[in-house]
C-alpha positions in Angstrom: -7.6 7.9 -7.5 -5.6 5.7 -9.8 -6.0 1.7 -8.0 -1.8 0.9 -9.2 -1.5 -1.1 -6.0 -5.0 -2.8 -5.6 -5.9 -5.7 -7.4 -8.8 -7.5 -6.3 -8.6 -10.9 -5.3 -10.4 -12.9 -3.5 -8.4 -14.6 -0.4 -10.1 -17.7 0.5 -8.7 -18.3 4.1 -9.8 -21.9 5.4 -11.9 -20.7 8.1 -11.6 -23.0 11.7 -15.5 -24.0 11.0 -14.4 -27.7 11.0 -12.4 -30.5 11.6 -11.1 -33.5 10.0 -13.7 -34.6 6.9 -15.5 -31.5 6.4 -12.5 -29.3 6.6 -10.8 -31.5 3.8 -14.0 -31.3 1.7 -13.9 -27.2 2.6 -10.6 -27.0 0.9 -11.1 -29.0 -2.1 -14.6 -27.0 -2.4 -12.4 -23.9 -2.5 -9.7 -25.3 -4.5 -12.3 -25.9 -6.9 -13.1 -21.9 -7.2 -9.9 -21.2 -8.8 -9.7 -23.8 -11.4 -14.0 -24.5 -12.3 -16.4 -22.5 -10.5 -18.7 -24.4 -12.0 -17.9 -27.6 -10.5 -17.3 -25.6 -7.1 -21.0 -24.1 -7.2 -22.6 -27.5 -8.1 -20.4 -29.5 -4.9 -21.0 -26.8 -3.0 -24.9 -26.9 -3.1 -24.7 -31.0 -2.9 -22.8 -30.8 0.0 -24.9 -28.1 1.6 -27.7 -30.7 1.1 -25.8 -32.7 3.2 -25.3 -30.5 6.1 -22.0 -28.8 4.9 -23.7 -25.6 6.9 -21.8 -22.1 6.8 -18.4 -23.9 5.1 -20.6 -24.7 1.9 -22.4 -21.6 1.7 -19.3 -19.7 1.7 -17.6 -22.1 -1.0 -21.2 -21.5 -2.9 -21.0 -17.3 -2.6 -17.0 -17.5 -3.7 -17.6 -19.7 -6.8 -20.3 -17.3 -8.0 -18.3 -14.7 -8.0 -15.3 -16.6 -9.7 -18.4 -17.2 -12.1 -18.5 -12.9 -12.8 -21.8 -13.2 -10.7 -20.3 -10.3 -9.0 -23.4 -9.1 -7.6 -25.3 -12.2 -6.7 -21.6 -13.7 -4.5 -21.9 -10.0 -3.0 -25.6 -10.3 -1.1 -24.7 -14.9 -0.3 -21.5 -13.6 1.6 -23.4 -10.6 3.1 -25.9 -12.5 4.5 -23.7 -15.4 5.7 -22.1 -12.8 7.5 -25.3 -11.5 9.4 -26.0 -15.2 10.0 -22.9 -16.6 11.0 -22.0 -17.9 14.3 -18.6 -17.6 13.6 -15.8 -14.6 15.5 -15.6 -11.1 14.4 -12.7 -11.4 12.5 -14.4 -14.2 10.4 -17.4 -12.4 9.6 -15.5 -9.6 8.9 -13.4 -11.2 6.4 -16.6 -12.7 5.0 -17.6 -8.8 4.9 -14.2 -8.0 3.4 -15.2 -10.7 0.4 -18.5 -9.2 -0.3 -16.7 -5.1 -0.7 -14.0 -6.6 -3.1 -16.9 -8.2 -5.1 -18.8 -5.1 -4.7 -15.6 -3.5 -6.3 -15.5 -6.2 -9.2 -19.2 -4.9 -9.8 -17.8 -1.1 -9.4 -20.6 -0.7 -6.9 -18.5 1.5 -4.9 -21.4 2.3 -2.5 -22.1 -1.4 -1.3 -18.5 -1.6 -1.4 -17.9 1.0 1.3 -20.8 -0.4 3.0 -19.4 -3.9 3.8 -15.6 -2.3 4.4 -17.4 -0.2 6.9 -19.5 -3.1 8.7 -16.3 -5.0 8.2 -14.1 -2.4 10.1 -16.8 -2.5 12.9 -15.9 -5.9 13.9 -11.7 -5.8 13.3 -11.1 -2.0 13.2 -7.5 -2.6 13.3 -7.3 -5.1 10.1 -4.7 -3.5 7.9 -5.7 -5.5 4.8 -9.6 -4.0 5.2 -8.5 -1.0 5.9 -5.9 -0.8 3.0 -9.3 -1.7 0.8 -11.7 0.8 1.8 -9.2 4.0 1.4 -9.4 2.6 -2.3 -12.8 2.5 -2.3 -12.5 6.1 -0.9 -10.4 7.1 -3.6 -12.2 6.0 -6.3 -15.3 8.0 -5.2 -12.7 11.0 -4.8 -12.9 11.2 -0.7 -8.7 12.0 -0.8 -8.4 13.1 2.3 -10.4 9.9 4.0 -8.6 8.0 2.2 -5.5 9.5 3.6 -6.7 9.2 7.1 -7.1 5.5 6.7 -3.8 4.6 4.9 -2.4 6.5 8.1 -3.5 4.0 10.0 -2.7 1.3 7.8 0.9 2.9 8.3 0.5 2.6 11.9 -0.2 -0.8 12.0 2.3 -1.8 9.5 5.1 1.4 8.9 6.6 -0.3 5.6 3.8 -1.8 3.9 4.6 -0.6 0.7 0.9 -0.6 -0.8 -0.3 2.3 1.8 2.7 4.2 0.9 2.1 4.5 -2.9 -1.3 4.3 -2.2 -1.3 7.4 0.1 1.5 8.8 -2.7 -1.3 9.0 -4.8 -4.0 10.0 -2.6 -2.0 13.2 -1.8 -0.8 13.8 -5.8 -4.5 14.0 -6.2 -4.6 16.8 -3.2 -2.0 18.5 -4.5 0.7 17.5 -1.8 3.2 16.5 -3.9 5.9 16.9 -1.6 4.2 14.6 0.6 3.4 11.7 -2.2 7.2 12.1 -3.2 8.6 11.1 0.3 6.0 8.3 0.1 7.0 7.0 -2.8 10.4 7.4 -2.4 10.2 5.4 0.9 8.4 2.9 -0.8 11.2 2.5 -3.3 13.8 2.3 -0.7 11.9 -0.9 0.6 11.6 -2.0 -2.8 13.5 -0.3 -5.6 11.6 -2.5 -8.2 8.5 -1.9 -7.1 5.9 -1.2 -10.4 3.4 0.6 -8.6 5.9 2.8 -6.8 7.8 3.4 -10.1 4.5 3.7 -12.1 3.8 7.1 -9.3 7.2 8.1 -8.7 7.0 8.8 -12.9 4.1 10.5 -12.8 5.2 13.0 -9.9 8.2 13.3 -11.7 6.8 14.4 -15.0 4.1 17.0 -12.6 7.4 17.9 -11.6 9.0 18.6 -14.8 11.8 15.9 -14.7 10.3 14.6 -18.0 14.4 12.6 -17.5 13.3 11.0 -14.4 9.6 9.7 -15.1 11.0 8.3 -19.0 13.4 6.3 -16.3 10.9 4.7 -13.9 8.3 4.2 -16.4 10.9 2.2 -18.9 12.1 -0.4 -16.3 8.7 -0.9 -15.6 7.7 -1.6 -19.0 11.1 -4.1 -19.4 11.6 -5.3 -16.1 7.6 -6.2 -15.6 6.0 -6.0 -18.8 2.8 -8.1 -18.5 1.9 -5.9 -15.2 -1.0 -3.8 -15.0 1.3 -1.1 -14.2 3.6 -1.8 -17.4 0.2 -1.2 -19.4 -0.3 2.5 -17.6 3.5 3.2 -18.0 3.1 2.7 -22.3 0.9 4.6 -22.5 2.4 7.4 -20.3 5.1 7.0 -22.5 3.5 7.4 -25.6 2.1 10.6 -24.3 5.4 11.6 -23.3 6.7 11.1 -27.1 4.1 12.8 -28.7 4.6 15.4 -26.2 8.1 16.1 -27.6 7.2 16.1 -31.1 
């Protein structure tokens, strides 16, 4: 399943663990991740010697994986999560954290794992949910993956990223009439959309309106060029013109 719409980041939500002085030091602990992990690993094990608790441990698993310690952030944040005292729906974006690092390691099997555990504890969170039907794609489960960005759709009817992603899903099935009518509603909530241009193209050119998908594929490349989806659209491109000679 070709991930146009999911790019993995890691949302660092300040969790309600704490008030006043050691919420303030949570969020320049995190702010920290973004710009040197380094620094964020090193205050965040100081500060757990202080008593910084789950707040610290959380900053600590995060900046290892801003450090490409994909694997090692996975297993801190999983095991917070089992220890936490904290609600479902924080442990369950702690969950959510570990899967995306899981899919940074392209361990799609742990991956799934947390998504699963996560969707246990918030089974209605469109943003997990949105997740694991890419992890479901990428092992080639199209139909699960269908399933869930149904319910995504449920939950939120024009989030554009279920639509193309479920586009996809159901190119890959076959169901093309299907993945157009997604896309194509996509496009009508966003008609510069790159993902939704980046499948609309490729459904056009299965469709032999080699026209059409030249169209989408172009304004991609001018409109966004330094997107991940202006990279794929190139190269369709280039296919296209080689195809013609």
């Amino acid at each position: 399943m070709r991930i146009a719409v999911f790019i993995v980041s890691l949302l660092i939500p300040v969790f309600a663990w704490a008030q006043d002085e050691q919420a303030q030091e949570y969020r320049h602990c995190l702010s920290l991740v973004k710009i040197n992990p380094d620094d964020a690993l090193e205050e965040a094990m100081a500060w757990g010697t202080m008593g910084g608790g789950e707040p610290a441990r959380h900053c600590g698993a995060l900046a290892r994986i801003a450090q490409k310690q994909y694997e090692d952030g996975a297993n801190r944040l999983e095991e917070l999560a089992k220890a936490s005292h904290q609600d479902n729906f924080v442990r369950a974006g702690m969950l959510a954290q570990a899967a995306q690092a899981w899919t940074l390691a392209r361990d799609w099997d742990r991956a799934d794992a947390d998504q699963v555990a996560a969707l246990k504890l918030t089974p209605d969170n469109p943003d997990i949910l949105l997740d694991h039907a890419v992890t479901l794609g990428e092992v080639h489960h199209y139909p699960e993956a269908v399933e869930t960005l149904n319910r995504v759709l449920i939950l939120q009817p024009n989030r554009i990223e279920a639509l193309v992603l479920r586009a996809s899903a159901r190119r890959f099935l076959d169901d093309r009439k299907s993945a157009l009518a997604d896309v194509e509603l996509a496009l009508a909530l966003d008609p510069n959309d790159a993902d939704g241009l980046l499948e609309r193209g490729i459904l056009r050119r299965l469709n032999g309106d080699t026209k059409g998908a030249r169209e989408d594929w172009v304004k991609i490349v001018t409109d966004k060029p330094a997107s991940a989806a202006a990279a794929t659209a190139q190269r369709n491109l280039e296919l296209l013109d080689l195809g013609s000679r």
